[in-house]
C-alpha positions as CSV (number, residue, x, y, z in Angstrom):
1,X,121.1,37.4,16.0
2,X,117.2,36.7,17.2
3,X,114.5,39.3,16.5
4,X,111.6,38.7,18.7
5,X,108.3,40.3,18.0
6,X,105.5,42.1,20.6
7,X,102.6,42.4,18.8
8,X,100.4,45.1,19.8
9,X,97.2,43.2,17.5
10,X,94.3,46.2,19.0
11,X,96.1,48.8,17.5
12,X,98.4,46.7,14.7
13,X,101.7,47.4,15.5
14,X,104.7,45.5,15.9
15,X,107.5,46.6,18.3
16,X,110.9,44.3,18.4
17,X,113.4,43.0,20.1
18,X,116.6,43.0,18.9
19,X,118.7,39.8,21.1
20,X,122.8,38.9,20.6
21,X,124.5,37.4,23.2
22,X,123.8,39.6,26.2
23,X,122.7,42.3,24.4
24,X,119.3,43.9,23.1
25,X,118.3,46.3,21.3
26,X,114.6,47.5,21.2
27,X,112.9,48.8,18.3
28,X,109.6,51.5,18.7
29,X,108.4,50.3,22.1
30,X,104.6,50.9,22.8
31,X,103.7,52.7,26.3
32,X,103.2,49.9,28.7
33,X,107.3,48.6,28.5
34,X,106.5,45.6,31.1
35,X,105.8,43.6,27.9
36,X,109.3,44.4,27.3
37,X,111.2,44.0,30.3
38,X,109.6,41.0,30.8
39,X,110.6,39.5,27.2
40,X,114.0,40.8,28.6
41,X,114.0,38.7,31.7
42,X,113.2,35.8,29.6
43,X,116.3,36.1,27.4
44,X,118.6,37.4,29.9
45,X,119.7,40.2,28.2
46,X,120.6,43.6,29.0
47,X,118.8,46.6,26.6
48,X,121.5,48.8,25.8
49,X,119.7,51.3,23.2
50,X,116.0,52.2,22.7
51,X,115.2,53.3,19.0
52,X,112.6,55.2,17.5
53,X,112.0,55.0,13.7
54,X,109.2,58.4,14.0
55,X,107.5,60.8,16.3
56,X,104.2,58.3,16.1
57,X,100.4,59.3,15.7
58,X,98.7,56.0,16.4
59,X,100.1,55.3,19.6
60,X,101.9,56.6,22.9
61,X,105.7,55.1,22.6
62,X,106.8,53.5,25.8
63,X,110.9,54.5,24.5
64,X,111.1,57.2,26.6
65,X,110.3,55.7,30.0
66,X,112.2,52.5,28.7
67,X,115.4,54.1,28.4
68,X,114.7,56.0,31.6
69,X,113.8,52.6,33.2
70,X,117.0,50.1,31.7
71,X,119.8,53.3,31.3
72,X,119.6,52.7,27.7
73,X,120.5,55.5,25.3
74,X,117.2,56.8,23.6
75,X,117.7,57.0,20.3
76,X,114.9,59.5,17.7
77,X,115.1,61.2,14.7
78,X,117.4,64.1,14.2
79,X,115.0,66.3,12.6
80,X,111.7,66.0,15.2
81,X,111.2,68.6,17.9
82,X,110.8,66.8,21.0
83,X,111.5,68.5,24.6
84,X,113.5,65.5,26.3
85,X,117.5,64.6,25.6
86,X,117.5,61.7,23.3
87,X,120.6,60.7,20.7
88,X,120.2,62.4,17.3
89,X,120.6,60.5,14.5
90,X,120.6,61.2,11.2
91,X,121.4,59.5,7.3
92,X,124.2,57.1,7.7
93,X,124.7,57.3,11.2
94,X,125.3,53.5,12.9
95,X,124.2,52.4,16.5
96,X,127.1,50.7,17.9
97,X,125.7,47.8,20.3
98,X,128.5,45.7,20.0
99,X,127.2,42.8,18.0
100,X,124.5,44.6,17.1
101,X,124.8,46.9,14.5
102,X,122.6,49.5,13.0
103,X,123.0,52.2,10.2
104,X,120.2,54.8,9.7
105,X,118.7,55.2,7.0
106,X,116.3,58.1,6.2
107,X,113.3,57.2,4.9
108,X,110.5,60.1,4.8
109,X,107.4,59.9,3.7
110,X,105.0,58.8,6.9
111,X,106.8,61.3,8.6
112,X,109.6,64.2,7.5
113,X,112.0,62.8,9.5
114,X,110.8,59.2,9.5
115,X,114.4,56.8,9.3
116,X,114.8,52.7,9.1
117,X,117.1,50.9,10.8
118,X,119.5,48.2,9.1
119,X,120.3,45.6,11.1
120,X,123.5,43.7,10.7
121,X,126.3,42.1,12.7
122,X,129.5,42.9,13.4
123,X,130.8,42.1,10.2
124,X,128.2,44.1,8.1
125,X,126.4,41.1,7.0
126,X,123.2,42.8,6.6
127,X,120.1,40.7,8.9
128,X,116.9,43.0,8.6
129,X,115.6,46.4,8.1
130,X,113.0,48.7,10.3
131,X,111.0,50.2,8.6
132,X,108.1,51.4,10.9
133,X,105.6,53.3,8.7
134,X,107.9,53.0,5.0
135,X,107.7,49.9,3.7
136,X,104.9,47.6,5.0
137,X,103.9,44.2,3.6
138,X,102.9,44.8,0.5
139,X,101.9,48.4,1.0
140,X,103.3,51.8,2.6
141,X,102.5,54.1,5.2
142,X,100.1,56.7,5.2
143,X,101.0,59.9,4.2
144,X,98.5,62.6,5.3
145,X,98.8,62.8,8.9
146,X,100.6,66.0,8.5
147,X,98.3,67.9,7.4
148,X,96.5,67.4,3.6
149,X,98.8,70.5,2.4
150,X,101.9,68.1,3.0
151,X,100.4,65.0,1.4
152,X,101.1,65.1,-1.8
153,X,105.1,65.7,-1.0
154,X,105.1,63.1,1.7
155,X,103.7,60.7,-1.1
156,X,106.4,61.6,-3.4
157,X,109.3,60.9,-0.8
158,X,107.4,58.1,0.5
159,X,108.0,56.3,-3.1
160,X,111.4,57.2,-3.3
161,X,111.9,55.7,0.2
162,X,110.6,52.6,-0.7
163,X,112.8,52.6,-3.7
164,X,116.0,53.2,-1.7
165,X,115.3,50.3,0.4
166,X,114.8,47.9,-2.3
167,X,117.9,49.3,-4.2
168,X,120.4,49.5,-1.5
169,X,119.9,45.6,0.5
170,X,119.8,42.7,-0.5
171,X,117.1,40.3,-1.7
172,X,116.7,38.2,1.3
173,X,116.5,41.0,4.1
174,X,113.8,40.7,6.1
175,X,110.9,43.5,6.1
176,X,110.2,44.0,9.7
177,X,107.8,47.5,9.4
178,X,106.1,48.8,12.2
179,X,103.0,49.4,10.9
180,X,100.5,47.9,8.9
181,X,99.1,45.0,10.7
182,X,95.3,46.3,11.1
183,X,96.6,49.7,11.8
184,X,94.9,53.0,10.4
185,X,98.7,54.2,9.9
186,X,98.7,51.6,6.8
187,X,97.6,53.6,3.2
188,X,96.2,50.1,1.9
189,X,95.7,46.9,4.2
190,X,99.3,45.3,4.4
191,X,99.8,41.7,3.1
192,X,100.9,38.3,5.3
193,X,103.3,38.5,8.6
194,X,106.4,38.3,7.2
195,X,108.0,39.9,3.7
196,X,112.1,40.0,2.4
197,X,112.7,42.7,0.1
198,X,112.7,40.4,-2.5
199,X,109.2,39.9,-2.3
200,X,108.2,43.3,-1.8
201,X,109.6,44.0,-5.2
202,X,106.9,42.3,-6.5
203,X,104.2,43.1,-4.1
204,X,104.7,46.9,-3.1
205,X,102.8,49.1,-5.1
206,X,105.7,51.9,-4.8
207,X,108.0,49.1,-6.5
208,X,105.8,47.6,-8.9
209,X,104.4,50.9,-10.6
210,X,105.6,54.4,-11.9
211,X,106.1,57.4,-9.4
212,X,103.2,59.5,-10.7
213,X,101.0,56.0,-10.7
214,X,101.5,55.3,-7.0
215,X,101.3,58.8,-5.8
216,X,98.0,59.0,-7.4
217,X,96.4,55.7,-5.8
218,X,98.1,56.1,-2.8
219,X,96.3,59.2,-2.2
220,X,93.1,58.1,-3.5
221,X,92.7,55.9,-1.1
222,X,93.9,57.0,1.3
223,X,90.3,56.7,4.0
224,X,89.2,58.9,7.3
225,X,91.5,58.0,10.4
226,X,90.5,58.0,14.2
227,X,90.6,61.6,15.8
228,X,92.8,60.5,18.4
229,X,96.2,60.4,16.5
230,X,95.8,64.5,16.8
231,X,96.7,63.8,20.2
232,X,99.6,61.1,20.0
233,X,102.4,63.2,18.3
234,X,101.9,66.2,20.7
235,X,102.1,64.1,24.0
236,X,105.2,61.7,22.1
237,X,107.0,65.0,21.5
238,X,106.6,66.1,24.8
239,X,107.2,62.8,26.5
240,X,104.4,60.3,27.5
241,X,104.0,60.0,31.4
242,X,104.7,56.8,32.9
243,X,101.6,54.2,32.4
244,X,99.7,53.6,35.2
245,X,98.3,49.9,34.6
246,X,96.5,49.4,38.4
247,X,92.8,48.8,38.4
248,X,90.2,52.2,38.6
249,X,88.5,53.0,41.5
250,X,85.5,50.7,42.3
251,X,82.2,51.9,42.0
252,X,78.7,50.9,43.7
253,X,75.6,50.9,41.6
254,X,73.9,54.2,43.2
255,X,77.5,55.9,42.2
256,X,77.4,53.6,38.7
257,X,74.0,55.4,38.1
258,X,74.8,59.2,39.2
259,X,77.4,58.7,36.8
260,X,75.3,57.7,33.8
261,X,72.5,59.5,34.7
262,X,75.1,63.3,34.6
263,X,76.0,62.0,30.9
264,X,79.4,60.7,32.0
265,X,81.3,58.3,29.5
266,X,80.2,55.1,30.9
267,X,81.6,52.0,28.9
268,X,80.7,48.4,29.0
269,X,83.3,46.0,27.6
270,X,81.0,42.9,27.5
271,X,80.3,40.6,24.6
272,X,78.0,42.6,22.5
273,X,75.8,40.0,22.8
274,X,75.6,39.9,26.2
275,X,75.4,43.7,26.2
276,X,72.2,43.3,23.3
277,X,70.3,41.0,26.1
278,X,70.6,43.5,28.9
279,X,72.0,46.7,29.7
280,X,72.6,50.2,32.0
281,X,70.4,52.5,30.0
282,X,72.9,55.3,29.1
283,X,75.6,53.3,28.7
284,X,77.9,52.2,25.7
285,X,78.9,48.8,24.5
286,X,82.4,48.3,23.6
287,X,83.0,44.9,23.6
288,X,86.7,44.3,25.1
289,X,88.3,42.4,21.2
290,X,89.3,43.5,17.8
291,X,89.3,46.7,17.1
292,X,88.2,48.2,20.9
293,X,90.6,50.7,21.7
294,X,91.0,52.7,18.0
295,X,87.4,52.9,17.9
296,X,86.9,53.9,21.7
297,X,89.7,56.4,20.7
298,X,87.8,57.6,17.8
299,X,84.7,58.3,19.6
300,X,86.0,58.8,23.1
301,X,85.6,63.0,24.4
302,X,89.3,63.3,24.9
303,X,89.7,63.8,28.4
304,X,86.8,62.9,30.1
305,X,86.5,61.2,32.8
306,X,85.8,57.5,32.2
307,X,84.4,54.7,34.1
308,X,84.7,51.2,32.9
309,X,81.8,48.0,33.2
310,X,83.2,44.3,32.7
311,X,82.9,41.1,33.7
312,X,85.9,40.9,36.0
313,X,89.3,42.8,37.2
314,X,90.6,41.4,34.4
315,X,88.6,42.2,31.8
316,X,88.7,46.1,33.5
317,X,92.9,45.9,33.6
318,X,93.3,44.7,30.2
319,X,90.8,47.7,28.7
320,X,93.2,49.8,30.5
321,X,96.2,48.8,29.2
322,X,94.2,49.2,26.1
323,X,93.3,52.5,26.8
324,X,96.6,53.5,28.2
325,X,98.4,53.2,24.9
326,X,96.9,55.8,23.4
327,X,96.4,58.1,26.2
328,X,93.0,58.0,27.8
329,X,94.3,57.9,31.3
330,X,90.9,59.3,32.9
331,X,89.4,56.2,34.4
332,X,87.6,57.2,37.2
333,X,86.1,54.1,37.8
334,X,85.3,50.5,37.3
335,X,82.2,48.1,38.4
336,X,82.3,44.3,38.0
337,X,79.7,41.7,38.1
338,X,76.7,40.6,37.4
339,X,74.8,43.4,35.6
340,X,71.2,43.1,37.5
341,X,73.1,43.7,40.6
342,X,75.1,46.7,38.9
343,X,71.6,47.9,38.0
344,X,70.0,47.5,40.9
345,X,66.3,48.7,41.0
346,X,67.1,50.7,37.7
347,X,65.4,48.1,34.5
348,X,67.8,47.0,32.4
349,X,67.2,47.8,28.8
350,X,67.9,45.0,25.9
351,X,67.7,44.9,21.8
352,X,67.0,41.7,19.2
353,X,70.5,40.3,17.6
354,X,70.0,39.0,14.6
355,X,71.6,37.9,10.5
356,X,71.4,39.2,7.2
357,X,69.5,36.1,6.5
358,X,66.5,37.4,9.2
359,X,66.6,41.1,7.8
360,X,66.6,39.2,4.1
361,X,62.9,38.3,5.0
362,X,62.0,42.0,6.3
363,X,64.0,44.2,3.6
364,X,60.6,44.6,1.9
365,X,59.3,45.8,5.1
366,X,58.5,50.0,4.4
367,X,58.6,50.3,8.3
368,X,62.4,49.4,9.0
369,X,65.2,51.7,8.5
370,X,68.5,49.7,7.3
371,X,71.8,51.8,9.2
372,X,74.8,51.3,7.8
373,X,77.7,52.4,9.7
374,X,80.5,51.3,7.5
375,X,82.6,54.5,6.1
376,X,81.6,56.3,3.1
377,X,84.7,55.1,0.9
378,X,83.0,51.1,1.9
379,X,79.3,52.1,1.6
380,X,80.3,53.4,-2.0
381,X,81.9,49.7,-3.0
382,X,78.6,48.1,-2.6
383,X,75.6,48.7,0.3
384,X,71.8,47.3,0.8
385,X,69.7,49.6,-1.3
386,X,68.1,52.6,0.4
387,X,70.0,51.7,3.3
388,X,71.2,55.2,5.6
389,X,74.8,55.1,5.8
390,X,76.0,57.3,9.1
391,X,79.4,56.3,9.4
392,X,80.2,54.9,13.1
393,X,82.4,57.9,13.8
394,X,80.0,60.9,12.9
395,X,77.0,58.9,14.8
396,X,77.4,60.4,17.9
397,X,76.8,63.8,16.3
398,X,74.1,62.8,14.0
399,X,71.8,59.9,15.8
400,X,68.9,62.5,15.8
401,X,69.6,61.4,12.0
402,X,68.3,58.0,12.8
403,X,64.3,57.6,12.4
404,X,62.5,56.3,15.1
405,X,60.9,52.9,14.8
406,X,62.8,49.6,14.1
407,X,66.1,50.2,12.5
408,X,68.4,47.3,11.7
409,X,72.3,48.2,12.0
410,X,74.9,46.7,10.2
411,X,78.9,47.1,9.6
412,X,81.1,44.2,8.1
413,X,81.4,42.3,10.5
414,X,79.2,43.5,13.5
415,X,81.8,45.1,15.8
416,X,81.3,48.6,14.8
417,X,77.7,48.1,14.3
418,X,77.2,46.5,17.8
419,X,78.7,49.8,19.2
420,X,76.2,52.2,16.8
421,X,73.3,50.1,18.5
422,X,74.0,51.4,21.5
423,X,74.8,54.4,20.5
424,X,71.1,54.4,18.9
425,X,69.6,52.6,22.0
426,X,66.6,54.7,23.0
427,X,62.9,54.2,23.9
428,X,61.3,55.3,20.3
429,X,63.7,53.1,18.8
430,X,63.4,48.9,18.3
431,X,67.6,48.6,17.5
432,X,67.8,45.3,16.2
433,X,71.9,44.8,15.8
434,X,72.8,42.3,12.9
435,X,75.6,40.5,14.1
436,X,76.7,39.0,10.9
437,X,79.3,39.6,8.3
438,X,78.8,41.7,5.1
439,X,79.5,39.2,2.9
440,X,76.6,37.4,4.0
441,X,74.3,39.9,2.8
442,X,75.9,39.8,-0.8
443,X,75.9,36.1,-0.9
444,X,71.7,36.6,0.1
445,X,71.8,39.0,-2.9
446,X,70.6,41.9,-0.5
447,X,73.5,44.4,-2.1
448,X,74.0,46.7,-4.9
């Protein structure tokens, strides 16, 4: 019995593969399934069912078109509402894949009708559980994304989920969740890259303290979450479209311009240092790494037409597979190249990149503005005195917030802030994007 792992780091998911023999079984496939068929190809195997352990909200799920694609039974959650044929399953049903064997087991709490999935063999030696957005690493699922009216009974079930888990396998399963790898479905940041039950009764705060204890915590901080998972169970109900993965439509720089110029989403996926030294005006830097798609997703217009700069095709076609696994599907366009050329007798425009230490000798400076864009919940755990915190998600609607004049941005690591600078960018401004980490700035003593 292998389990192989596709890790889906942008977004931090896991999906699995589930190999015996000739035989696979795939657990909570993400939208663009030639990851899949290809780790298929490599093993030899033949998929024989596609499982789903919830209707998700942080991603589109590739299942669908997978089982369409292989003839594999699809294989979701009695209890969701969805408008394709799937197999049903429900509390102590077993998927029979020959040598691969899996009983349900529900486990609300992320989701009403959320279920893991115990693997074992065909002689009930018990392998593994999926657990998708239950039990994480050292943490559990969110359990707001229903709605704050539902939370507090979604927390309850999700620590009596937990519980059953841990009570009903053994010590040395392996914990093989879903979620919680970087991913804003997690309630608390998950712990290391593996786990077995055994250390999760030690480590998972639904294990190691009293029902009313966890529900508490667990809802206290529980932090804001990107705007585009109101789209992701709607269109997973109703049955993602097939992924279109082909490069957008190539466009000159008189077309790159019109475009910018008629407030179009125009996106530049360039280092953001790169971006800092010279730039479209109106345009956006979101440098192609880390975090790029949840918080394009967060800020994107959802819908609107979108048109892509980068360094290469490559650089363009892996921002759309990006893109494509939560949806945005608009791209209208793509220009590649130098970025003079793409500019063409438009001036670029360009800001200062600098460190905490450099804004440690001007924090005394009365004519800087300090931005913070970190959330509230982080600005509240320690920030630069007198500093302006606009979280990166409510900038768009609030840079007339920002003074004019020199404003230094930060974040914690300078991703998020390297987007708010060019959010910011405009002629009465000096943006000067601090490309540092926030522990820097507390090791200069610059924090509260």
């Amino acid at each position: 019995m292998d389990v192989s792992i596709i890790e889906t780091s942008g977004l931090g998911d896991r999906s699995y593969l589930i190999t015996h023999g000739d035989t696979a079984v795939v657990i909570d496939p993400q939208r663009d399934i030639d990851r899949v068929l290809d780790l298929v190809a490599d093993h030899g195997v033949q998929i024989t069912h596609v499982l789903e352990t919830h209707i998700h909200n942080d991603y589109l799920t590739g299942g669908l078109e997978l089982a369409r694609t292989t003839g594999a039974v699809y294989v979701v959650p009695a209890g969701d509402d969805v408008d394709y044929q799937r197999h049903a399953v429900t509390d102590g049903d077993t998927i029979d894949a020959g040598p691969i064997q899996l009983r349900v087991l529900h486990t609300p709490g992320h989701t009403h009708h959320h279920v893991s999935y115990v693997l074992q063999d065909a002689a009930g030696t018990v392998h593994g559980v999926f657990t998708g957005g239950s039990m994480l690493h050292g943490t559990t699922g969110r359990t707001d994304l229903l709605g704050s009216d539902q939370t507090e009974t979604l927390s309850h079930a999700q620590f009596h989920s937990v519980r059953r888990l841990a009570a009903e396998l053994p010590d040395t399963t392996a914990v093989y969740p879903t979620h919680g790898f970087g991913s804003f479905c997690s309630s608390s940041p998950a712990t290391g890259d593996s786990s077995t039950i055994a250390e999760q009764r030690t480590t998972n705060p639904a294990l190691t303290q009293d029902e009313q204890t966890y529900v508490e915590e667990l809802i206290a901080g529980l932090s804001e979450y990107p705007t585009y998972y109101a789209h992701m169970g709607v269109i997973n109900s109703r049955g993602p479209a097939p992924v279109d993965l082909s490069l957008p439509t190539p466009v000159d720089p008189q077309e790159l311009r019109r475009r910018i110029d008629a407030g179009d989403w125009v996106i530049d996926l360039r280092n953001r240092t790169a971006f800092a030294a010279g730039h479209l005006a109106g345009t956006l830097g979101f440098e192609l790494s880390g975090s790029f798609v949840a918080y394009l997703g967060w800020l994107y217009t959802w819908g609107a037409p979108l048109t892509l700069i980068g360094d290469d095709h490559d650089q363009i076609l892996e921002a759309r597979r990006e893109l494509a696994r939560i949806g945005v599907d608009n791209l209208t366009g793509s220009a590649t190249g130098d970025v003079h050329t793409l500019a063409h007798d438009t001036p670029l425009r360009s800001y200062r990149v600098a460190d905490f230490a450099a804004l440690a000798t001007e924090i005394d400076n009365p004519n800087i503005t300090v931005l913070d864009v970190r959330r509230a919940d982080e600005y509240d755990n320690g920030h630069i005195p007198n500093a302006l915190n606009i979280a990166l998600h409510e900038l768009p609607g609030r840079v007339g917030d920002v003074p004019t004049g020199e404003v230094w941005v930060h974040c914690a690591s300078g991703y998020r802030s390297s987007i708010a600078a060019s959010l910011i960018d405009q002629p009465d401004r000096a943006v000067v994007l601090i490309d540092d980490k926030y522990t820097e700035a507390q090791n200069l003593n610059l924090t509260t």
